[in-house]
C-alpha positions in Angstrom: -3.9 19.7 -2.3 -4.1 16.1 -2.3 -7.3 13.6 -2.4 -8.3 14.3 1.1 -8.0 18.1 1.3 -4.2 17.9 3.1 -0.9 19.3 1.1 0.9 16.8 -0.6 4.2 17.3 -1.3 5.3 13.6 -2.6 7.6 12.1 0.1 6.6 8.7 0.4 9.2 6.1 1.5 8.8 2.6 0.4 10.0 -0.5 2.5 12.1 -3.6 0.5 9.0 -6.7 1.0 8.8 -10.2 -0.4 5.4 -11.3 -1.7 3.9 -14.8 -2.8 0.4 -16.4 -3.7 -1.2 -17.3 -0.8 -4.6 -19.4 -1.7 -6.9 -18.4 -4.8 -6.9 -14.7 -4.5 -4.6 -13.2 -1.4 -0.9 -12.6 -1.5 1.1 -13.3 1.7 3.3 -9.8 1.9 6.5 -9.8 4.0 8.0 -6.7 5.1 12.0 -6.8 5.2 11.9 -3.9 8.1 9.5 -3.6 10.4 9.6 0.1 11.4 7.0 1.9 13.9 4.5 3.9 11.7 1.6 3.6 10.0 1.3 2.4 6.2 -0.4 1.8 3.3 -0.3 -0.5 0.1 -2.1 0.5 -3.2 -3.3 -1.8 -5.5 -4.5 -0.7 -8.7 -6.4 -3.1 -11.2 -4.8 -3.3 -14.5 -8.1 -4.5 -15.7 -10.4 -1.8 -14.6 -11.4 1.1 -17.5 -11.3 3.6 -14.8 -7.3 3.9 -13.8 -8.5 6.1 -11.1 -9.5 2.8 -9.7 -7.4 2.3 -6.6 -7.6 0.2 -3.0 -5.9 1.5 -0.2 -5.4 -0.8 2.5 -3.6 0.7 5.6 -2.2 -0.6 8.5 0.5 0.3 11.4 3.3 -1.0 13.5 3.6 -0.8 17.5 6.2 -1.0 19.8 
């Protein structure tokens, strides 16, 4: 079972991307491929105590 109560059976697919600093505290991210879907990027604070720590933001591609 996964976080939200759905199986999980580990099939994510990752997309190539360039990144850069973009101001004080964003990151422009540029996606190499541009597939229909809906995604999501995880960012995990190597600072934080608690690992478990971890922003999802999501975000999808139309037509």
């Amino acid at each position: 079972m996964s976080t939200f109560g759905g199986a999980s059976s580990n099939n994510l697919e990752l997309l190539p991307y360039t990144a850069k600093k973009y101001g004080e505290s964003s990151y422009l991210i540029t996606l190499k491929e541009k597939p229909v879907g809906e995604y999501g990027i995880t960012v995990r604070n190597p600072n934080s105590l608690d690992e478990k720590n971890i922003i999802v933001a999501s975000f999808g591609i139309d037509q």
